[in-house]
C-alpha positions as CSV (number, residue, x, y, z in Angstrom):
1,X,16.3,9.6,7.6
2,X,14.9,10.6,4.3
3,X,15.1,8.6,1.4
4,X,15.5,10.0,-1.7
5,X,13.9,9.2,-5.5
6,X,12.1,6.2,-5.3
7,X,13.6,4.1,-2.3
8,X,11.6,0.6,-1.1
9,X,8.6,2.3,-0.4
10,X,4.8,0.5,-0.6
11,X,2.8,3.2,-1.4
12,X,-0.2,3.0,0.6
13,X,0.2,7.0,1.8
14,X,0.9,7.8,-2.0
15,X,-2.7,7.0,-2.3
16,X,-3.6,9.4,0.7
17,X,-2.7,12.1,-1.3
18,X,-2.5,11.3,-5.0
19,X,-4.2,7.3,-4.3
20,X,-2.4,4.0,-6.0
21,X,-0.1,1.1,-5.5
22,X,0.3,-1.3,-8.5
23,X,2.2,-5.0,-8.1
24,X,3.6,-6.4,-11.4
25,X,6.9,-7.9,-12.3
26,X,9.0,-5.3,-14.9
27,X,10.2,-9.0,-16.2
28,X,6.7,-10.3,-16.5
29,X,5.6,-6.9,-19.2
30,X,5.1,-7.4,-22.6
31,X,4.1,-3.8,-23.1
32,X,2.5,-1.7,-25.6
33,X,1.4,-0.4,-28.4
34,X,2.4,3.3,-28.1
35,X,-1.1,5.8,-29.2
36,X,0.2,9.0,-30.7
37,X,1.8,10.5,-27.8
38,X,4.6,9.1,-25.9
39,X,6.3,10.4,-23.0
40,X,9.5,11.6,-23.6
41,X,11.6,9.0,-22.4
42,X,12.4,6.0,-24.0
43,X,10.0,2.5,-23.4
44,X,12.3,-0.1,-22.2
45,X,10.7,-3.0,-24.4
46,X,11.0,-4.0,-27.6
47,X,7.8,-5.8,-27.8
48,X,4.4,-4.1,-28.1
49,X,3.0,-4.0,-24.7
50,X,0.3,-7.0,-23.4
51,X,-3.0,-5.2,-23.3
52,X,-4.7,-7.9,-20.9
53,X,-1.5,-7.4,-18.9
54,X,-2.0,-3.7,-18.3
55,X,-5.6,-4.0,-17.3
56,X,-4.8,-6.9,-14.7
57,X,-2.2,-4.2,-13.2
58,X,-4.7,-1.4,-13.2
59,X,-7.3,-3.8,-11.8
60,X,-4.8,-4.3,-9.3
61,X,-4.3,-0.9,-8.4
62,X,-8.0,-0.2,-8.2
63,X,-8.8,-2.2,-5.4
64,X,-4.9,-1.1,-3.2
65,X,-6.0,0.6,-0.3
66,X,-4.9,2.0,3.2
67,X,-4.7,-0.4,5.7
68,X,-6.6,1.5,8.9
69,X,-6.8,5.6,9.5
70,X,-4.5,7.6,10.0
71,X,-3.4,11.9,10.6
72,X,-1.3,13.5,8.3
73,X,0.1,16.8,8.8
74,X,1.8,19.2,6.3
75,X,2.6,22.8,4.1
76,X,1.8,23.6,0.9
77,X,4.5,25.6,-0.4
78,X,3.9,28.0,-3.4
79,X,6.8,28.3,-5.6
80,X,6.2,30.7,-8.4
81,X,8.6,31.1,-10.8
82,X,8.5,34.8,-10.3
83,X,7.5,36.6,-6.8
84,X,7.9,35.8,-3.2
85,X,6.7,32.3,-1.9
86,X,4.0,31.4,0.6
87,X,3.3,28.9,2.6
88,X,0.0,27.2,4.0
89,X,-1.1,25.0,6.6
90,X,-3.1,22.2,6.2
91,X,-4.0,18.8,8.4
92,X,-5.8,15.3,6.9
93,X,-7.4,12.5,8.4
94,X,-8.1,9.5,6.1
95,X,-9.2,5.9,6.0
96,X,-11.4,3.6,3.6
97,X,-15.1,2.9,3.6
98,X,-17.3,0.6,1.5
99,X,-17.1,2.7,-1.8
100,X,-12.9,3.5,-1.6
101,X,-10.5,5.5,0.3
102,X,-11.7,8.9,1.8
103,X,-10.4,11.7,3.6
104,X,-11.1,14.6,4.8
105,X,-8.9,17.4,4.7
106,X,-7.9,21.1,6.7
107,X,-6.6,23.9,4.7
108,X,-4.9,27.5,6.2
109,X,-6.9,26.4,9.7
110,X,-7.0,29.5,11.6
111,X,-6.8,31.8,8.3
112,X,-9.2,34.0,6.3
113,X,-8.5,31.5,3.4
114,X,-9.5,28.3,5.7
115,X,-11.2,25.6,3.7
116,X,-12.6,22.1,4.7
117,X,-13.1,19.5,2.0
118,X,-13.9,15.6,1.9
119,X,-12.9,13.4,-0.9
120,X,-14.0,10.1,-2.0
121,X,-12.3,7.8,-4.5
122,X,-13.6,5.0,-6.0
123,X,-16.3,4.3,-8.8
124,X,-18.1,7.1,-7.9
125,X,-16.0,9.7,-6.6
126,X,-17.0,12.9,-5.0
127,X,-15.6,15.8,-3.6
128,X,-17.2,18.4,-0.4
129,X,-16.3,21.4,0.0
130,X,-16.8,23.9,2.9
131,X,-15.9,27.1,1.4
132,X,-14.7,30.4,3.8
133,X,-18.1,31.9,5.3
134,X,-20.1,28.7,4.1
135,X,-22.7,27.5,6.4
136,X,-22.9,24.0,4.4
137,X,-20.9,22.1,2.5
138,X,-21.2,22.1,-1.4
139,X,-20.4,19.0,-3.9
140,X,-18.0,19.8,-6.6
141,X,-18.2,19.2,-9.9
142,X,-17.0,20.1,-13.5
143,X,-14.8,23.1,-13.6
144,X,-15.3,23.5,-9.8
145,X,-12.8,20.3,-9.5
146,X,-9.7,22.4,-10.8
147,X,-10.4,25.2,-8.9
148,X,-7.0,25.7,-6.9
149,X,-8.5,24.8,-3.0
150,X,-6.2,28.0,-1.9
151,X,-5.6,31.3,-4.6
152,X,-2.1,31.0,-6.5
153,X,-1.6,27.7,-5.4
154,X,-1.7,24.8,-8.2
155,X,-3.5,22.4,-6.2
156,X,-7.4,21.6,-7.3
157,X,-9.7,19.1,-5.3
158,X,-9.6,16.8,-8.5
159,X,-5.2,16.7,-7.8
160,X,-6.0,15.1,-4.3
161,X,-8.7,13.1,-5.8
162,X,-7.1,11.6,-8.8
163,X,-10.4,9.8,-10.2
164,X,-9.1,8.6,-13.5
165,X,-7.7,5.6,-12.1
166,X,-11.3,4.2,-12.5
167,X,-11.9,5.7,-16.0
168,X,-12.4,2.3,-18.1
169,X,-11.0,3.9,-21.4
170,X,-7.2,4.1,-21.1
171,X,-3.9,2.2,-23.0
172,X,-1.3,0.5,-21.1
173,X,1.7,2.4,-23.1
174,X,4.6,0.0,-21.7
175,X,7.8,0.6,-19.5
176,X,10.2,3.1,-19.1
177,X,12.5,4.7,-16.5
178,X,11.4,7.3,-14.5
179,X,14.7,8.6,-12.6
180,X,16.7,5.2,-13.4
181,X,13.9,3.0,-12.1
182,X,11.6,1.1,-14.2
183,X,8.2,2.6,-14.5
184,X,4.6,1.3,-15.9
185,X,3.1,4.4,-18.2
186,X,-0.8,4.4,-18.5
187,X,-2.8,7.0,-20.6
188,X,-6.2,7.4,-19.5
189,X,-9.1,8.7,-21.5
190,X,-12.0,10.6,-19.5
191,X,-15.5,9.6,-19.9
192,X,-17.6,11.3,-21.9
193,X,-19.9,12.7,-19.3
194,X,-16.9,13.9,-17.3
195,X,-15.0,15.4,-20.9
196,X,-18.3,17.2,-21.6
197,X,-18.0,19.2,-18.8
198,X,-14.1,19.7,-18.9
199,X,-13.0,19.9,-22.0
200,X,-9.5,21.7,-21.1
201,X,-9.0,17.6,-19.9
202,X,-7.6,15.3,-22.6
203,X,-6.4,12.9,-20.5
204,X,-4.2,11.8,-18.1
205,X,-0.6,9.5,-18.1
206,X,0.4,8.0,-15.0
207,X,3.9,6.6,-14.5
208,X,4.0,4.0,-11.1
209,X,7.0,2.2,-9.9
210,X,7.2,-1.0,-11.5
211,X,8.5,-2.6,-8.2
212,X,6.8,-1.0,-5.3
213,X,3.6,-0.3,-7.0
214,X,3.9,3.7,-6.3
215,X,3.0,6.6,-8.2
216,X,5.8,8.3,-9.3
217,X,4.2,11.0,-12.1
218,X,0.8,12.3,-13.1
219,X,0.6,14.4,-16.0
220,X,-2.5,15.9,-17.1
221,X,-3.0,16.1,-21.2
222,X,-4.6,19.3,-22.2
223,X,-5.4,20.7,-26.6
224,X,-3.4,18.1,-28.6
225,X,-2.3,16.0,-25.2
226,X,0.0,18.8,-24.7
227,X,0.9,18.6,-20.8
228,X,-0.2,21.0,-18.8
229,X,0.2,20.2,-15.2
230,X,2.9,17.7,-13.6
231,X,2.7,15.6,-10.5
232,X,5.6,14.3,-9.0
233,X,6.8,12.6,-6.3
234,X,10.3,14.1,-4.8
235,X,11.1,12.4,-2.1
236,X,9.9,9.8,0.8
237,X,9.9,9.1,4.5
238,X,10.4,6.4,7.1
239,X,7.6,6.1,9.5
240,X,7.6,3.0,11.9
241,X,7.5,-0.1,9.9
242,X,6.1,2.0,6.8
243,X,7.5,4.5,4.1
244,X,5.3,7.4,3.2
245,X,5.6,10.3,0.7
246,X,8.1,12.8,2.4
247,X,6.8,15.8,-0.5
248,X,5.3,16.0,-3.3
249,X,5.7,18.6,-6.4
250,X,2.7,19.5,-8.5
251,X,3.8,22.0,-11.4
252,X,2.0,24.3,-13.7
253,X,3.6,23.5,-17.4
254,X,1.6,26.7,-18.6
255,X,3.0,29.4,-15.7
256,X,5.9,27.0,-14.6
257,X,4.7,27.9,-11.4
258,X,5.2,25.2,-8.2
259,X,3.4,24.0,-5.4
260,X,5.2,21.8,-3.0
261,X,3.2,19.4,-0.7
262,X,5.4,18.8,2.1
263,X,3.6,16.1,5.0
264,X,5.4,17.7,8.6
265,X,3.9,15.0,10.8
266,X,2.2,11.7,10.9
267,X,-0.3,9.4,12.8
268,X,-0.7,5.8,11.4
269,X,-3.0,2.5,12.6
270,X,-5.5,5.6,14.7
271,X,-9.0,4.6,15.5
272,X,-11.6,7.3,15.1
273,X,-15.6,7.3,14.3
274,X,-16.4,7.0,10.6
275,X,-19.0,9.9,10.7
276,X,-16.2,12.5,10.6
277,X,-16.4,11.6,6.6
278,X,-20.0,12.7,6.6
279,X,-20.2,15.4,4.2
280,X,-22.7,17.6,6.6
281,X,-20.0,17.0,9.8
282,X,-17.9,19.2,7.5
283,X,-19.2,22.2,9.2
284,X,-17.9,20.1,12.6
285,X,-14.4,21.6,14.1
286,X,-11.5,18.5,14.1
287,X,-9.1,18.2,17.2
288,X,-6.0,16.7,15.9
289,X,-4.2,13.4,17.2
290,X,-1.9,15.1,20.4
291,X,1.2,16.4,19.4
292,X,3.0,13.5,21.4
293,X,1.3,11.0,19.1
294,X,3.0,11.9,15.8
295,X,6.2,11.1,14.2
296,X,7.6,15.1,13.5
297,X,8.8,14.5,9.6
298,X,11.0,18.3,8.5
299,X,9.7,19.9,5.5
């Protein structure tokens, strides 16, 4: 059974797709002083928000991880807000190693469009890709990172990778609701040798579940923090003894476009060798987990 909005869910597959978990009491939260642009909704406190207490909670949220590897099946849906929609294929494996989580991820298998990337979070993230007709891999950088991975979608390697949660500069902007539930709200700053080389970037505010320690919202701040693309998570999923994201929307503020990352099928607690997140085994066909193995999840 599906559970909709933001039901009791830890969040540890949130951060297979868009990372994060963050644990702190909505009673215990001072919250903050609010930097020229607030999200729309209202903040919750009347207090300015505890600086020190934010950076605890994104400390906190650094270090969450996925316990063990695990499969993940699922569609990317393109939803444009005129023309006919499309859908794509795509299959992930994931785990953690010494630098952060990492996974390594199918798109359109089978397909003239077929791409393979790996992505590492952490301190030092990075992102592989092996293009269609590539005989190697390439690492991604600057503009390459928003680069949609498939033509019309709104999905970019730097979506899945989501490395500001390590950016050091941000403000801990206090709490507010985010679909009746309290929510943190963080505004992140880009370093400078990252905002050198994308300047469309201003920042980027994340909203996490105050309870569960889940993403909820990522909005990306382009000229003037003006938002430009939307993150958001739509629904979630049962699987065994833990709740994963069901689906996922990520929305193009400029075109009002939509792509709708929808997870079909799941694998958790799998054992398999760590040098299928070698960038060079890229090139290196993956057999997915037996059909029998996974937990079918609709779209």
């Amino acid at each position: 059974m599906a559970a909709s909005g933001l039901c009791p869910a830890p969040a540890s597959l949130w951060r297979a797709f868009f990372v994060g978990t963050l644990m702190l009491g909505a009673s215990r939260i001072k919250a903050a002083p609010i930097s020229g642009n607030q999200p729309a909704t209202p903040f919750l406190q009347l207090s300015r928000p505890d600086q020190a207490e934010g950076a605890r909670a994104l400390a906190q949220l650094r270090r969450q991880g996925i316990a063990g590897n695990y499969f993940l099946e699922f569609q990317l849906r393109l939803m444009p807000r005129r023309g006919a929609e499309q859908l794509f294929a795509g299959l992930m494996w994931g785990g953690q190693n010494g630098q952060g989580t990492i996974s390594r991820v199918q798109l359109a298998p089978g397909t003239p469009a077929a791409r393979r990337l790996l992505i590492q979070n952490g301190p030092q993230p990075a992102v592989w890709q092996l293009a269609p007709g590539a005989a190697q891999p390439e690492l991604l950088d600057g503009r390459s990172l928003f680069v949609p991975m498939i033509a019309e979608t709104d999905l970019t390697p730097f979506d899945l990778q989501m490395p500001f949660i390590h950016w050091p500069d941000f403000v801990y902007e206090g709490l507010t609701r985010f679909r009746g539930r309290p929510a943190h709200v963080f505004l992140l700053r880009p370093p400078a040798g990252f905002a050198a080389k994308n300047p469309q970037l201003q920042g980027v505010r994340v909203q996490l579940d105050s309870q569960f320690n889940a993403f909820v919202q990522v909005e990306l701040l382009g000229a003037g923090d003006r938002v430009t693309k939307t993150t958001t998570v739509v629904d979630l999923k049962k699987v065994g003894d833990q709740w994963i994201v069901k689906s996922i929307d990520v929305r193009d503020e400029m075109t009002r476009n939509k792509t709708r990352l929808s997870v079909t099928g799941a694998a958790l607690g799998l054992e398999f060798s760590a040098v299928i997140f070698e960038p060079a085994r890229l090139t290196e066909e993956l057999t997915p987990p037996a059909a029998a193995g996974l937990t079918r999840i609709a779209p």
